[in-house]
Structure formats: structure tokens, C-alpha cells
Short mmCIF file of the C-alpha atoms (twelve columns), coordinates in Angstrom:
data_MODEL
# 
_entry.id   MODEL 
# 
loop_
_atom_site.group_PDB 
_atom_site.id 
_atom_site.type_symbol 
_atom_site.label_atom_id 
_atom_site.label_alt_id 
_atom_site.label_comp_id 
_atom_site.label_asym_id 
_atom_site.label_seq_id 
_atom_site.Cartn_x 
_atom_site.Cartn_y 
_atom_site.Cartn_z 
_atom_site.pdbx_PDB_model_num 
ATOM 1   C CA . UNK A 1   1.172   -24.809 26.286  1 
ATOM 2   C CA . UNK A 2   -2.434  -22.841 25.793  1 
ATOM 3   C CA . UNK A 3   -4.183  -23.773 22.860  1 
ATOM 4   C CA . UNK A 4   -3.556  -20.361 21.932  1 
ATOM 5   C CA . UNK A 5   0.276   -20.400 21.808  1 
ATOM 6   C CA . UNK A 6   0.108   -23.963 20.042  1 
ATOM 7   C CA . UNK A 7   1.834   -23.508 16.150  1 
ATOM 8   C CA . UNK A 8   -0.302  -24.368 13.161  1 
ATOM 9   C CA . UNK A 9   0.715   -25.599 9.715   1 
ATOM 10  C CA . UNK A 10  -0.091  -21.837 8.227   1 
ATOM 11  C CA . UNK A 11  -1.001  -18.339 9.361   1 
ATOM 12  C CA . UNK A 12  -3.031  -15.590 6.802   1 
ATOM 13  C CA . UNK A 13  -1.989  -12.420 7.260   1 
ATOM 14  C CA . UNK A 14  -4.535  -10.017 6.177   1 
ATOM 15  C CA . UNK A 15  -3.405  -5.962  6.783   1 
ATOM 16  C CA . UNK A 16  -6.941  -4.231  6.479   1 
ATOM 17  C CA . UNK A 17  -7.512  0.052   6.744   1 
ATOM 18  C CA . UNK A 18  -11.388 1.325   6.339   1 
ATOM 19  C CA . UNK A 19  -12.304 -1.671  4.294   1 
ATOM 20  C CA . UNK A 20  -15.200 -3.230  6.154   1 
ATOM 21  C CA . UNK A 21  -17.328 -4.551  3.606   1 
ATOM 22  C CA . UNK A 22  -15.179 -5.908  0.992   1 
ATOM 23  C CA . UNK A 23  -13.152 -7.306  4.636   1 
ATOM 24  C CA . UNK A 24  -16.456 -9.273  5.118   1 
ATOM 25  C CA . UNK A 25  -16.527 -10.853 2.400   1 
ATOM 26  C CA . UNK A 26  -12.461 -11.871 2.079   1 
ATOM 27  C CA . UNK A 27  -13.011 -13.266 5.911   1 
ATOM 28  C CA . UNK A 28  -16.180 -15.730 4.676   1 
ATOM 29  C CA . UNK A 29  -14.583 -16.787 1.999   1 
ATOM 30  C CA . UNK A 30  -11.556 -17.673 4.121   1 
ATOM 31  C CA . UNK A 31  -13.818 -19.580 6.761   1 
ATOM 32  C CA . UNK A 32  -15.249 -21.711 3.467   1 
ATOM 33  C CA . UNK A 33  -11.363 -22.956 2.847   1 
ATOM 34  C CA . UNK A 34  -11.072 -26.754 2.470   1 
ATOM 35  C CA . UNK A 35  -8.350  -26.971 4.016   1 
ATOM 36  C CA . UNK A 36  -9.229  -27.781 8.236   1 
ATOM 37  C CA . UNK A 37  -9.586  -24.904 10.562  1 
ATOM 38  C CA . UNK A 38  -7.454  -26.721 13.069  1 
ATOM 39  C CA . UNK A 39  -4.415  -26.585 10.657  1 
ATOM 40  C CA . UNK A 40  -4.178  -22.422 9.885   1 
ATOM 41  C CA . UNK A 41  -4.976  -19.184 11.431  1 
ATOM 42  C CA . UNK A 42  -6.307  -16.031 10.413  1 
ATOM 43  C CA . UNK A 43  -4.408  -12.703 11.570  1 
ATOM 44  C CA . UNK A 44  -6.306  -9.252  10.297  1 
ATOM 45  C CA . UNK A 45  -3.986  -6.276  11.268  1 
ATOM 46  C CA . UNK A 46  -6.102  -2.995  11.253  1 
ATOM 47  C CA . UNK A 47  -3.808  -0.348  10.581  1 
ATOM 48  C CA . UNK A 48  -5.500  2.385   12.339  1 
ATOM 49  C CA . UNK A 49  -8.951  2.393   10.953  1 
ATOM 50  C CA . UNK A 50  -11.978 5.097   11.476  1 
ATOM 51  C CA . UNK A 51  -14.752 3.064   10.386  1 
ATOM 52  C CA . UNK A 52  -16.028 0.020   11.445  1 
ATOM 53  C CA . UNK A 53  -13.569 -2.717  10.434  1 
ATOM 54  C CA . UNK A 54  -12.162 -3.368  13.716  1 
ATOM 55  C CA . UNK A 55  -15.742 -4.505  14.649  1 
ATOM 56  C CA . UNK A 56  -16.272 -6.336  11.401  1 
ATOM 57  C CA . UNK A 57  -13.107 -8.180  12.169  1 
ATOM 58  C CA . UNK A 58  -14.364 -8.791  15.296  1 
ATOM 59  C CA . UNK A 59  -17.279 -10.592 14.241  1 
ATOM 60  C CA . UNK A 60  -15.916 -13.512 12.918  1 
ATOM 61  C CA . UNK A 61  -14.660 -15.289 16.547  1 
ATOM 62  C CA . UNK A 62  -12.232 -17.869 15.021  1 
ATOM 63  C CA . UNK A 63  -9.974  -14.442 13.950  1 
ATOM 64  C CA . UNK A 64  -6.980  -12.968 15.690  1 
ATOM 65  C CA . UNK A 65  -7.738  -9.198  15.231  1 
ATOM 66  C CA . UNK A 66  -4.624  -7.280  15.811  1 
ATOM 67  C CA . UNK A 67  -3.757  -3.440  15.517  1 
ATOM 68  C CA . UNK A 68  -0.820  -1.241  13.954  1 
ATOM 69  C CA . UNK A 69  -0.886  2.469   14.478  1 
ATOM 70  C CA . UNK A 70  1.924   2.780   11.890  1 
ATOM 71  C CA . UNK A 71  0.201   3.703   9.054   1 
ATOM 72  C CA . UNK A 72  1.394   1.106   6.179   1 
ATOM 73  C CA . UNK A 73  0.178   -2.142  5.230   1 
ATOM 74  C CA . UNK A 74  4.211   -2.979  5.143   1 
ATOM 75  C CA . UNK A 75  4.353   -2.079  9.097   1 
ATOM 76  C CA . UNK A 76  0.676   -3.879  9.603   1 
ATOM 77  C CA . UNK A 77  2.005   -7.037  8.121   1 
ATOM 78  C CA . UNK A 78  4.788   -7.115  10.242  1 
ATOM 79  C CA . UNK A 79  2.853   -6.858  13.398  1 
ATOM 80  C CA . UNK A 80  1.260   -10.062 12.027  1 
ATOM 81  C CA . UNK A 81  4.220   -11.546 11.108  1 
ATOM 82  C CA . UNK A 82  5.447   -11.244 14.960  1 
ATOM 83  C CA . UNK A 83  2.230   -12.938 16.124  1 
ATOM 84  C CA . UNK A 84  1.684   -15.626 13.311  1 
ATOM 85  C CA . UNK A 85  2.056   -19.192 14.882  1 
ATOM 86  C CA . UNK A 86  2.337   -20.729 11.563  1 
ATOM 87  C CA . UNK A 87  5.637   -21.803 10.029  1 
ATOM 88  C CA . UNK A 88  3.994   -20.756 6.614   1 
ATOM 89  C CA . UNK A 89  2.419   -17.635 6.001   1 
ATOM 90  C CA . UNK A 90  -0.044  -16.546 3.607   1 
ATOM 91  C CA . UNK A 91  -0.873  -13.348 2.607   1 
ATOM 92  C CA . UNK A 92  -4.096  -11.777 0.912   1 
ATOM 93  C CA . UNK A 93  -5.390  -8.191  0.933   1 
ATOM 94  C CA . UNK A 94  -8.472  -7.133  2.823   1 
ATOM 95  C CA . UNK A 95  -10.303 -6.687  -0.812  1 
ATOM 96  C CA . UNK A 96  -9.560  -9.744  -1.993  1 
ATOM 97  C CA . UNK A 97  -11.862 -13.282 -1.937  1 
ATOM 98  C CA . UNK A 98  -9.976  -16.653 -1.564  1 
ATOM 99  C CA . UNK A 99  -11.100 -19.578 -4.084  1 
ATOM 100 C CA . UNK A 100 -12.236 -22.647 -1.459  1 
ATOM 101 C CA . UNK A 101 -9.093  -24.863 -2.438  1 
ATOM 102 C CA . UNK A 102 -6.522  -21.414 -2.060  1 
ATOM 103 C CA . UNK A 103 -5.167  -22.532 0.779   1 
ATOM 104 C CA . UNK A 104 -5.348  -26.299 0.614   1 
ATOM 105 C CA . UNK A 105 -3.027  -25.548 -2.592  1 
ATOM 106 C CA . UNK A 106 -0.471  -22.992 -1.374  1 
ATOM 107 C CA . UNK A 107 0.323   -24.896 1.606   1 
ATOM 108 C CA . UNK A 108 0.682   -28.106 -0.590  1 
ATOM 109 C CA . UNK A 109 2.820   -26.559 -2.572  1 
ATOM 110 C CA . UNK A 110 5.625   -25.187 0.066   1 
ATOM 111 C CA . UNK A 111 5.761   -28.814 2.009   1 
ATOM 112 C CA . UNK A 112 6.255   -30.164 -1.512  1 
ATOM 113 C CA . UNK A 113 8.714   -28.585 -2.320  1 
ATOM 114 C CA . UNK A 114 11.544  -27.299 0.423   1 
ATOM 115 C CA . UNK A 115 13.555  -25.209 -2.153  1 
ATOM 116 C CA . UNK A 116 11.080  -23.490 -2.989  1 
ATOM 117 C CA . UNK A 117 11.202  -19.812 -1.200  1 
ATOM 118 C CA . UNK A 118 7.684   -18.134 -2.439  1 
ATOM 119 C CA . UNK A 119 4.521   -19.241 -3.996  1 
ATOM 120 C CA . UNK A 120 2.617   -16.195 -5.841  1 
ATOM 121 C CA . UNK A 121 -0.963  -17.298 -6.999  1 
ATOM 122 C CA . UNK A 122 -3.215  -16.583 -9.494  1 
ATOM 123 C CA . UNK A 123 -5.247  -13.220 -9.027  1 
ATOM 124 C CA . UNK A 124 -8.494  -13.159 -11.181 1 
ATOM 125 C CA . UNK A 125 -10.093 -9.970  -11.934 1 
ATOM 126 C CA . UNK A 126 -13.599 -9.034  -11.642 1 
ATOM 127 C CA . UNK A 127 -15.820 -5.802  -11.799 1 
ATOM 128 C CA . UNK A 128 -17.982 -5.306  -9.115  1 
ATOM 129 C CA . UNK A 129 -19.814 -2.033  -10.696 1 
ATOM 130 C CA . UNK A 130 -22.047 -1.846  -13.887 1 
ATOM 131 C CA . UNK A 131 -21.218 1.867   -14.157 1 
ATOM 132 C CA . UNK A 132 -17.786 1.549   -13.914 1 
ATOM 133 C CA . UNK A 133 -16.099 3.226   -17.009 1 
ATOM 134 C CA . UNK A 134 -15.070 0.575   -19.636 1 
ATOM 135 C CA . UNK A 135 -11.878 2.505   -20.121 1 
ATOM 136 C CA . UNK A 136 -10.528 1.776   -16.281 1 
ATOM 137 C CA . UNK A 137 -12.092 -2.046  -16.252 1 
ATOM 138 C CA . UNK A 138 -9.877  -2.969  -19.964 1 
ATOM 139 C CA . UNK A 139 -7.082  -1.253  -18.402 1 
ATOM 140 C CA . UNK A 140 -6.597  -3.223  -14.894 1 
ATOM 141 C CA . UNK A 141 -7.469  -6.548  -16.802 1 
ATOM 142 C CA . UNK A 142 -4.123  -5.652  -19.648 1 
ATOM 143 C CA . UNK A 143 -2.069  -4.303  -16.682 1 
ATOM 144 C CA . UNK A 144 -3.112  -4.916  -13.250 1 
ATOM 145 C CA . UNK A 145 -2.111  -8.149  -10.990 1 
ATOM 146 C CA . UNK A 146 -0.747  -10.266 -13.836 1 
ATOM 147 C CA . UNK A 147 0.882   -12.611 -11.069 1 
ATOM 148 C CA . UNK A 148 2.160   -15.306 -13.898 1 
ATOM 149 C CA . UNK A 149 3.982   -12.627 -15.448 1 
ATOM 150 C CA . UNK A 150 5.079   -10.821 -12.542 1 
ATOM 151 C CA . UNK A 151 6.861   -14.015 -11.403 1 
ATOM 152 C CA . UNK A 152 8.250   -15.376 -14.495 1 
ATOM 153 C CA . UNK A 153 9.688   -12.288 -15.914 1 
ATOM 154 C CA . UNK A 154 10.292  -9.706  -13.607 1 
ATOM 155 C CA . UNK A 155 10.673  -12.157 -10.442 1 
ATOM 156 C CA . UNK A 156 8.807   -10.307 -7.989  1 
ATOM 157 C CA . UNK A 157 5.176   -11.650 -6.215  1 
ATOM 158 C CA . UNK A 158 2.393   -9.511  -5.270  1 
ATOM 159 C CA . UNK A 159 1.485   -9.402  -1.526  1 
ATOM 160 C CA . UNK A 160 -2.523  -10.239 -2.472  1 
ATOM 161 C CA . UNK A 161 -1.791  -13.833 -2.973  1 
ATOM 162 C CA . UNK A 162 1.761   -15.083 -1.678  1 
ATOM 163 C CA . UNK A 163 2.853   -17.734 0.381   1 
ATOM 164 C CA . UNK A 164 6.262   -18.258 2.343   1 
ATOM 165 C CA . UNK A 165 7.889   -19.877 4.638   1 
ATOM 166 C CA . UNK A 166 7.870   -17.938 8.417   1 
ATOM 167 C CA . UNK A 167 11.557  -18.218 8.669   1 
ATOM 168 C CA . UNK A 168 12.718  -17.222 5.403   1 
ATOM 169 C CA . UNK A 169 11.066  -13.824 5.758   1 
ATOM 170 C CA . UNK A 170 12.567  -13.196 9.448   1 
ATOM 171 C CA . UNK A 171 15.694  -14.183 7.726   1 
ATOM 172 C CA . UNK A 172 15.765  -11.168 5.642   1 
ATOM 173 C CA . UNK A 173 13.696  -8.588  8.840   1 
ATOM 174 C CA . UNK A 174 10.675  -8.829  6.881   1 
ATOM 175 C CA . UNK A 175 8.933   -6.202  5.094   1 
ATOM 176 C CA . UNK A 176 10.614  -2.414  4.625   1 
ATOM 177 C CA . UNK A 177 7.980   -0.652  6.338   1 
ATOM 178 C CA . UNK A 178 8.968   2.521   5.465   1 
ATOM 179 C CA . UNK A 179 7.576   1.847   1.846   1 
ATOM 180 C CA . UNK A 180 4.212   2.698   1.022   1 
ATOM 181 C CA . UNK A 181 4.036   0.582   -2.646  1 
ATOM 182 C CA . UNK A 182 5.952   -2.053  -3.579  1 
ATOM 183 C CA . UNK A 183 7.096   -3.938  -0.428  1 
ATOM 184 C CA . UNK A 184 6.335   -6.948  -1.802  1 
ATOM 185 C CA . UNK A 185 8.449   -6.866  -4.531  1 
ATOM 186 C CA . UNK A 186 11.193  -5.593  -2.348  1 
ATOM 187 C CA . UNK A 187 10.592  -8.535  -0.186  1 
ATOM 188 C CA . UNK A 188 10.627  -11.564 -2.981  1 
ATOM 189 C CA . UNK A 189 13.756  -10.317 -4.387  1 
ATOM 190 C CA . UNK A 190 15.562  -9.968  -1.213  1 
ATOM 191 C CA . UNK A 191 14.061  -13.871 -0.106  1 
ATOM 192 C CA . UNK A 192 15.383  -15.038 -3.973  1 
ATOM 193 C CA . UNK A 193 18.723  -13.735 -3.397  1 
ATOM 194 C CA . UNK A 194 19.395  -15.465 -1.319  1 
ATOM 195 C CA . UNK A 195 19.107  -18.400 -3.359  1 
ATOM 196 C CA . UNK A 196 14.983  -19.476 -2.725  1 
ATOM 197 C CA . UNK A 197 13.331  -20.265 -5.394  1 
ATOM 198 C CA . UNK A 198 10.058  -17.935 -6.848  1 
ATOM 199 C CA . UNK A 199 7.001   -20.349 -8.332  1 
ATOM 200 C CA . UNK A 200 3.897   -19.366 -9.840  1 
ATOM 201 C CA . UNK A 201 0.443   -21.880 -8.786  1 
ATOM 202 C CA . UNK A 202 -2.346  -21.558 -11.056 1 
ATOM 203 C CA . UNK A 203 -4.563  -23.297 -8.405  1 
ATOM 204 C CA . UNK A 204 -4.278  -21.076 -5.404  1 
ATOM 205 C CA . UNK A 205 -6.663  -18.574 -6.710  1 
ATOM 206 C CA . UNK A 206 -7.787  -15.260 -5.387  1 
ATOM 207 C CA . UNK A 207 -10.474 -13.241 -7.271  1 
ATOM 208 C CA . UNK A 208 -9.305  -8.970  -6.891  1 
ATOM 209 C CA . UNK A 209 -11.893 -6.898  -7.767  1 
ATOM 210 C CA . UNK A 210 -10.982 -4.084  -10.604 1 
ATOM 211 C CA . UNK A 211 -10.797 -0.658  -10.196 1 
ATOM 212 C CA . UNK A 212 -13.945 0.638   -12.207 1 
ATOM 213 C CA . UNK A 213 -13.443 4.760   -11.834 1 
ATOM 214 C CA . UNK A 214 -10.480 7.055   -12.735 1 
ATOM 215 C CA . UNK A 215 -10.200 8.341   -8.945  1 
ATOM 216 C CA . UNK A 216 -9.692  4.650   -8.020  1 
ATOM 217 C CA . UNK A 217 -6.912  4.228   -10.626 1 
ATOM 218 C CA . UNK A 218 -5.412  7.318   -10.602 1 
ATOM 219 C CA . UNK A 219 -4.956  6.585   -6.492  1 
ATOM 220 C CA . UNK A 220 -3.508  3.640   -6.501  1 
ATOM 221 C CA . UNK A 221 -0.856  4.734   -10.302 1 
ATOM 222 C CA . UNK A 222 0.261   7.794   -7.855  1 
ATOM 223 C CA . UNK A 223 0.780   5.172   -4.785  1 
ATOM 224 C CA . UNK A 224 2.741   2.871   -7.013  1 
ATOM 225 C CA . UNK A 225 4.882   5.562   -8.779  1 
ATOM 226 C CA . UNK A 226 5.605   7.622   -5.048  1 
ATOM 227 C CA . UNK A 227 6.741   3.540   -4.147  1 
ATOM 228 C CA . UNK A 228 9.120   3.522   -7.362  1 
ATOM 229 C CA . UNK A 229 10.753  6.597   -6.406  1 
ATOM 230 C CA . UNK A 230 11.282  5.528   -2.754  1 
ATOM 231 C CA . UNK A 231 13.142  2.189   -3.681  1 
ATOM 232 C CA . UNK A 232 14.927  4.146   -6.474  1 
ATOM 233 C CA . UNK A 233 18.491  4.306   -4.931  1 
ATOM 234 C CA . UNK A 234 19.988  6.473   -8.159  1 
ATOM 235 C CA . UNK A 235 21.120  9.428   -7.603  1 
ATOM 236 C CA . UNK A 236 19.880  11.094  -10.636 1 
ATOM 237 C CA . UNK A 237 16.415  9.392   -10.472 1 
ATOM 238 C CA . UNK A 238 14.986  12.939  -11.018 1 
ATOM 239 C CA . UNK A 239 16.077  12.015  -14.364 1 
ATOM 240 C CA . UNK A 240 16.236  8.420   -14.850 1 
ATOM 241 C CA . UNK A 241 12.568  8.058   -14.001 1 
ATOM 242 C CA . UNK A 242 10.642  9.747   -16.437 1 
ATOM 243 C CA . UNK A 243 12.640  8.768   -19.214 1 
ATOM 244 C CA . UNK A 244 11.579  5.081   -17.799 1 
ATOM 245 C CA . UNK A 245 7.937   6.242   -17.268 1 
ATOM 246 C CA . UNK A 246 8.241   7.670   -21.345 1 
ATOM 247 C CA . UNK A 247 9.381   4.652   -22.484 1 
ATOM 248 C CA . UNK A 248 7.101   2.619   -20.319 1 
ATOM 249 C CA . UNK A 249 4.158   4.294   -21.507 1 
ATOM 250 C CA . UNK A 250 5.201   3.971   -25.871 1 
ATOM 251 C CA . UNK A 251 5.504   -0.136  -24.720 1 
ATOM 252 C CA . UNK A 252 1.923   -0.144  -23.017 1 
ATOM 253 C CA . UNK A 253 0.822   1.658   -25.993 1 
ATOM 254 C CA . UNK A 254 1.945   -0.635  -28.194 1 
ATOM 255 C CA . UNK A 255 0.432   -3.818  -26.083 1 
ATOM 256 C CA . UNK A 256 -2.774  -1.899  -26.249 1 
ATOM 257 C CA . UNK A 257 -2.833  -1.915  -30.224 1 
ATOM 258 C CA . UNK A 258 -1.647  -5.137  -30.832 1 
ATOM 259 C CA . UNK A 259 -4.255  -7.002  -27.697 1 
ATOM 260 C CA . UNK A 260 -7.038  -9.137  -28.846 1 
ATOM 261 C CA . UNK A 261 -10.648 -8.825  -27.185 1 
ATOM 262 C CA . UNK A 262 -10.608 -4.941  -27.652 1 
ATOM 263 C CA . UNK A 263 -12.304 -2.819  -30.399 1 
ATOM 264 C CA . UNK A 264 -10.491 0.128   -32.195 1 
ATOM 265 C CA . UNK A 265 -12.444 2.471   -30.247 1 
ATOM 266 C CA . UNK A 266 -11.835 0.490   -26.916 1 
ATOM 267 C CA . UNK A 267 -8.118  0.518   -27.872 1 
ATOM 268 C CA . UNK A 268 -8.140  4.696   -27.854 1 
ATOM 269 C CA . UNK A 269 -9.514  4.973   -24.863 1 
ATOM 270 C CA . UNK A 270 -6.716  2.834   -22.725 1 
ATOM 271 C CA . UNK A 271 -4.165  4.700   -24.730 1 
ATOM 272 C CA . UNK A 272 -6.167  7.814   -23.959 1 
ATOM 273 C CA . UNK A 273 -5.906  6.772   -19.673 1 
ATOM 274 C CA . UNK A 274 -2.429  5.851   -20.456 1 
ATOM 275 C CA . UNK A 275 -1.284  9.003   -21.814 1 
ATOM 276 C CA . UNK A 276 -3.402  10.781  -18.577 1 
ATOM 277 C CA . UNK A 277 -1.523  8.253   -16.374 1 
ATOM 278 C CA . UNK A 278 1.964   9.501   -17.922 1 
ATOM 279 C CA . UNK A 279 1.302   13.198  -17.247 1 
ATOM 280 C CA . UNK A 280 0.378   12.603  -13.307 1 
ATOM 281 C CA . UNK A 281 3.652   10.123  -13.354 1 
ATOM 282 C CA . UNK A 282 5.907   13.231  -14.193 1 
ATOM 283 C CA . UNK A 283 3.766   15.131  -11.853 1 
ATOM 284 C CA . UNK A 284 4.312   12.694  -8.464  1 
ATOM 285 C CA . UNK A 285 7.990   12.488  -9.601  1 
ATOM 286 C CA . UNK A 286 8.123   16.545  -9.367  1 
ATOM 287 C CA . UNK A 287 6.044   16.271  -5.856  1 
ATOM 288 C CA . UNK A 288 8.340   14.243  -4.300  1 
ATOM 289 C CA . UNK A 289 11.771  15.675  -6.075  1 
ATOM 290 C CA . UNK A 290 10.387  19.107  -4.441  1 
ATOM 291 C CA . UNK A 291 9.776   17.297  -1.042  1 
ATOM 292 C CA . UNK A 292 6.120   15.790  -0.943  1 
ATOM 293 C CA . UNK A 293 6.043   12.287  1.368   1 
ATOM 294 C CA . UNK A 294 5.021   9.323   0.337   1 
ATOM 295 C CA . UNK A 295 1.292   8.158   -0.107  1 
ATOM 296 C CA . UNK A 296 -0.428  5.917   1.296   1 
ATOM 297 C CA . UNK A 297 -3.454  5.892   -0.818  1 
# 
């Protein structure tokens, strides 16, 4: 057996599309992990880049670089998932930096523990711009990537810092790649029912950087609602959704007045972006009721 068809204890799966900077840095901070380089691989799927992130991929020699014309990081991830040699698997996004001990603790965790099915980690946000509006930045830290609660109340695990075991995600064919948002919660709760365990680890840390304009926000809110009415199996969800996205928005509202760390005229300005966010909700959900696809970004 080559050294190259030789199984390690984990793979990371990292799906990557015209990212090449931000992939930089995820990909050093993966090659500072304590945990040795003999015991995982790294896997970064470009899914059908036109920049140079192939080539930045490239760079780092102890990385399997891999490509997935499918356009989806669903479909890239499970072009890794058929060439991972790991019996765990790890997965992080291409924008994301790994804390040192991530890895060390994930994998811990899993050999600990056999019943347990997924690991989500802790996802730390951080701005990257000084000029990024104040409204955006206080409304990804209230709502975005709150792994702990993602876990323990809605069961579901975020795909930018969750660990598995190989075989329990072939056991279910893997990701639905013909979802553009929200594979990843499709994924946990198809791996939980069938009776695996989901566990939250404050140690295995990523840090996610926030999304500082309204273009970047208002991207990746019309991603996630297009994903919410593809896994949306009611018939009536021309319906059904708004009145969820109505009542969704009154319960943010509320979170936003009665949240700590804000001032008054802080809190009016999320409930201002909130209220924006609502109106382009009801405006995907007519897009796709009259026939619009799905978006990828």
C-alpha cells in the first residue's frame, strides 16, 4: 500500500470557490494544528474557481487539492468525502481560521466517545474591516453561527466547524447536493435520526470572520432563505413561509430590544436591517414561487 492510499486518524474537508486569500490563511492555520501531520489530511475541493485559488491551494504541498465542476459546496464536499482516507472527517469553510488545538480536540472527542454521531464547535466571530457598518457587524454577532445554540435547541451543526465519523455520513449518501444553503443541517438531522448523538465542544474553536457590508449580508440572507424554500416539502409553502419569516422577524426584534452590549440607537439600526431583511425574504420567496433557481451566492 502507497503512502498515499494509507488511512489516517482524520481527513479536513475544506470546499473553497474564488476565495484565495482568506483560503491562505484557513490552510496556515491548519498546518499550525497540534495535533501531528502524520495523523490527518487536508482535502480543499475547488468548486470551479476563476481566480487563483486552485494555485493558492496548490502552494501548500502537504494538501490534496481536488476539483468539482458541480457548482455547490454540498457536491464539492462530497467529492472530498469520496477521497478522504480518514475514518473521521472534519469540516471547515475556506473563510474560516482553525484555533491550534481545533483538531487535537474534535478528534479527541469522537474516539471518546463512540455514541456520539457529530461534534459542532465553537465559531468565534471577528471583523476584519474598520469601515464595516456597525449595523451588519451587531447583527452577525446576535444571529450568525451561534453553534451552542444551533446544537442544543434546534439540533442541527453548521458545516464551518463539524466533525463526524466517515461511515456514518456514507450511511445516510452524504450531503443533498442539490441544495445550495442548508445542507448541513439536512445532514445532522438525517445522521441523529438515526439514533447518533449531536454534542457541542467549546474547545474546538474556529474564528469566522463577520460580514461587515449590507451586500455581504443581504447575499448570504437570500442564499439561506432560497435553501429554506428548497428543503420546504409543504405544499402550501407559498404560504406557510412568510407567515414564518413574519413571525421570525417580531422574535428577532424582540431579542434585539431586550440584548445587553447594545445602545438604544444601536438597537434601531439591527431592527432597521431586520425589517430590510424581511422585505427581500418575501421577495426570494416570490422569485422562486414564480420559477427563479436556487442561489449559490
Amino acid at each position: 500500500m502507497s503512502q498515499d492510499d494509507a488511512g489516517v486518524p482524520i481527513s479536513v474537508i475544506v470546499p473553497v470557490w474564488n476565495d484565495p486569500e482568506r483560503l491562505r490563511l484557513c490552510l496556515e492555520a491548519l498546518g499550525t494544528q497540534t495535533l501531528g501531520r502524520e495523523k490527518f489530511e487536508v482535502i480543499v475541493v475547488d468548486n470551479a474557481s476563476t481566480d487563483d485559488t486552485p494555485e493558492v491551494a496548490r502552494s501548500f504541498d502537504w494538501v490534496r487539492v481536488l476539483t468539482e465542476p458541480k457548482k455547490g459546496s454540498y457536491s464539492a464536499r462530497n467529492t472530498g468525502l469520496k477521497h478522504a482516507r480518514g475514518t473521521f472527517i472534519a469540516f471547515t469553510d475556506s473563510d474560516c481560521i482553525p484555533a491550534a488545538g481545533w483538531l487535537e480536540a474534535g478528534l479527541a472527542r469522537l474516539q471518546a466517545e463512540p455514541g456520539i454521531g457529530v461534534v459542532g464547535g465553537k465559531i468565534t466571530l471577528f471583523a476584519t474591516d474598520a469601515a464595516s457598518s456597525r449595523a451588519c457587524i451587531n447583527y452577525e454577532k446576535l444571529f450568525a453561527f451561534n453553534q451552542k445554540t444551533f446544537i442544543e435547541k434546534w439540533g442541527v451543526a453548521a458545516t464551518a466547524n463539524l466533525f463526524c465519523a466517515k461511515a456514518l455520513i456514507e450511511a445516510v449518501d452524504g450531503f443533498d447536493a442539490s441544495l445550495m444553503s442548508g445542507g448541513d443541517s439536512d445532514l445532522t438531522r438525517r445522521i441523529t435520526a438515526q439514533g447518533h448523538r449531536l454534542v457541542y465542544l467549546d474547545e474546538a474553536e474556529v474564528k469566522h470572520p463577520t460580514r461587515g457590508t449590507m451586500r455581504e449580508v443581504v447575499r448570504k440572507h437570500l442564499r439561506v432563505k432560497s435553501g429554506v424554500w428548497d428543503r420546504s416539502k409543504n405544499p402550501i409553502k407559498f404560504l406557510t413561509l412568510p407567515v414564518h419569516a413574519t413571525r421570525s422577524t417580531a422574535a428577532r426584534s424582540l431579542r434585539v430590544l431586550r440584548s445587553h452590549g447594545e445602545s438604544p440607537v444601536e438597537k434601531i439600526e439591527v431592527i432597521g436591517l431586520l425589517v430590510s431583511l424581511y422585505g427581500l425574504t418575501l421577495f426570494e420567496y416570490s422569485r422562486r414561487l414564480l420559477g427563479g433557481a436556487a442561489r449559490r451566492s
